[in-house]
N, C-alpha and C positions, 0 to 999 in steps of 0.2 A: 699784827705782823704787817709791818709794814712790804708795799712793794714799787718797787722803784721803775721807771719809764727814761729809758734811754732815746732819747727822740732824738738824737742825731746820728744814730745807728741804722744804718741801711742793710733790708734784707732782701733775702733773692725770693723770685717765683715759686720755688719748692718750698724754700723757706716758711713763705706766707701761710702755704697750701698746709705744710706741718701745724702751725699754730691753732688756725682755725680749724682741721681737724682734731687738734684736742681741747677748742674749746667748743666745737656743736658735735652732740650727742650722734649715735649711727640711724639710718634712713626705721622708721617705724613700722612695721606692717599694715598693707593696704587696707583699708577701710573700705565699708562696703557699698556697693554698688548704689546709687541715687535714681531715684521713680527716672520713669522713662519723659521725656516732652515733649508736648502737644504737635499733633498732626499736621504740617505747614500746609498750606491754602496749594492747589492743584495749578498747574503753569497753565496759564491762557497762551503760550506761545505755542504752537507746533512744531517738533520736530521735525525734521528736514525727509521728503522721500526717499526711500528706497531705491535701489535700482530696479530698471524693470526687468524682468524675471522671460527667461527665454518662451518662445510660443512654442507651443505644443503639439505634438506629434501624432496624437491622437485623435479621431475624427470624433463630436460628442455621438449623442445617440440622435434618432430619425425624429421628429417630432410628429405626433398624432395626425393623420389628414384633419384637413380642415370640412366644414359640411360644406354642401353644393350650395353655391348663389341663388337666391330665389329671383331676383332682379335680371331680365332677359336684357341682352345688349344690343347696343344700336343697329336699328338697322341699313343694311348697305345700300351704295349706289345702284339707282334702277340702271340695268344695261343697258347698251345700245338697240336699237329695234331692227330688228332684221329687216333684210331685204325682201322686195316683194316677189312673191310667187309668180309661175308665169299660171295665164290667163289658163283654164281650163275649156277641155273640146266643147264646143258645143251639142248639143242635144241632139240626137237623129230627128232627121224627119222624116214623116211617112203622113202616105195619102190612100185611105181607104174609103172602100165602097160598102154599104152594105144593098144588098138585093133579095128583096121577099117575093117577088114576084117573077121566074126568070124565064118570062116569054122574050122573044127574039125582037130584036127593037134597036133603034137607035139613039144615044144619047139618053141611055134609061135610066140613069141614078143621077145624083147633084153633080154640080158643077164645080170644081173646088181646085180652089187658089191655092200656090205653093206660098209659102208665109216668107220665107228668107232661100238663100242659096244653099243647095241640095246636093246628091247626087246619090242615084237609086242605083241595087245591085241587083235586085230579086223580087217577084211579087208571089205573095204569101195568099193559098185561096184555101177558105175554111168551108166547109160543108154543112150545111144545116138538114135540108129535105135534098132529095134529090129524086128525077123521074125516071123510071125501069124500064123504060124505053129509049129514052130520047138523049143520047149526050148533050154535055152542055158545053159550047165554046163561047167566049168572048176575045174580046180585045179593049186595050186603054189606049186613049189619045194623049198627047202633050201639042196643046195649041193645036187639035186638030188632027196630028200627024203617029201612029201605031206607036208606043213605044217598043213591039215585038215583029221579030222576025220571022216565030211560029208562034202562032196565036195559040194561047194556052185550050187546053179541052179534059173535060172532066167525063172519064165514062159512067154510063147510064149505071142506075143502080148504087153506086158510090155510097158508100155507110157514114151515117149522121158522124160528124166530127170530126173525120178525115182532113188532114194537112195536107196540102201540095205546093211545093216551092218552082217557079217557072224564073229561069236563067239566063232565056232566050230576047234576050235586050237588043237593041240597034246601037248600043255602047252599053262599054262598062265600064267605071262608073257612070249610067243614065245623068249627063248635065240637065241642071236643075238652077235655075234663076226664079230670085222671086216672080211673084206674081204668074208663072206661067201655071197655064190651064189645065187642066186634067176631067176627062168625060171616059164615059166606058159605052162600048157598043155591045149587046146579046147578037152574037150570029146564030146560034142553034139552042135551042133550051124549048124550054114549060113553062106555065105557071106553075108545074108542083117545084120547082127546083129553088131553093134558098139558100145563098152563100154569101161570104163576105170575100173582097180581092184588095187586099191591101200593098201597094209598090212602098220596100221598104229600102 
């Protein structure tokens, strides 16, 4: 059987679309799934950051104290030196006698030099022996001259180690320059009589 071709017959769009739907068969069912392929190599590019993410509201936690420094630290500037003190008093001075022997006599004990400038309040008389009969008075010179206006006197009998303080100066403060002299005269006494007369 023959079939014949009209080749100068013009068809439409539909047209076409009818023929070759009845010359290709209808769509097949899907066949089956194909192995899965190979794991492509991992990007060496980075993607781009993130935004950054709000701060936080929350305080963390306290961290452990730390141990104590075993390393001591510099030490600081020496301070300035204080100012100097004032000079402190000088030492009293005092001029004593002593007298083992206290018959009546002139100029009976040393003769003794005042060291630096002075000035006497009282003369200090200690008792050692004394005689049951006989008071004992004296007097001290300075350059010669009583430094008493009532010469001191110890009564007779007087007990071993008795203090007596005499008041009775020609001044008070007694002026006192170095070098000035000091002697003691016995007016009345013993040889039992023993004492010491210290101007202090």
């Amino acid at each position: 059987m023959s079939q014949s071709t009209d080749l100068t017959r013009y068809y439409t769009r539909p047209q076409v679309d009818a023929k070759l739907a009845g010359l290709i068969g209808g769509t097949g069912p899907t066949g089956p799934t194909g192995t899965a392929g190979v794991t492509g190599a991992a990007s060496t590019v980075p993607g781009p950051t993130g935004p950054t993410g709000s701060a936080s509201t929350v305080p963390g936690p306290t961290g452990a104290t730390g141990a104590n420094s075993t390393v001591a630290g510099p030490t600081g500037p020496t301070g300035l030196t204080g100012s100097t003190g004032a000079a402190g008093a000088a030492a009293p001075l005092s001029i004593g006698f002593i007298i083992n022997i206290g018959t009546a006599g002139t100029n009976v004990g040393p003769m003794l030099p005042a060291t630096r400038v002075a000035g006497f309040t009282k003369c200090v008389v200690t008792v050692k022996f004394s005689d049951t009969v006989t008071a004992l008075s004296f007097r001290i010179k300075q350059n010669g001259t009583s430094v008493f206006t009532t010469n001191p006197t110890i009564a007779a009998g007087t007990s071993s180690g008795t203090v007596s303080t005499f008041t009775a100066l020609t001044s008070s403060p007694l002026t006192v320059a170095a070098n000035d002299l000091f002697t003691i005269d016995i007016l009345t006494g013993t040889a039992n009589w023993q004492f010491t007369a210290v101007m202090e």
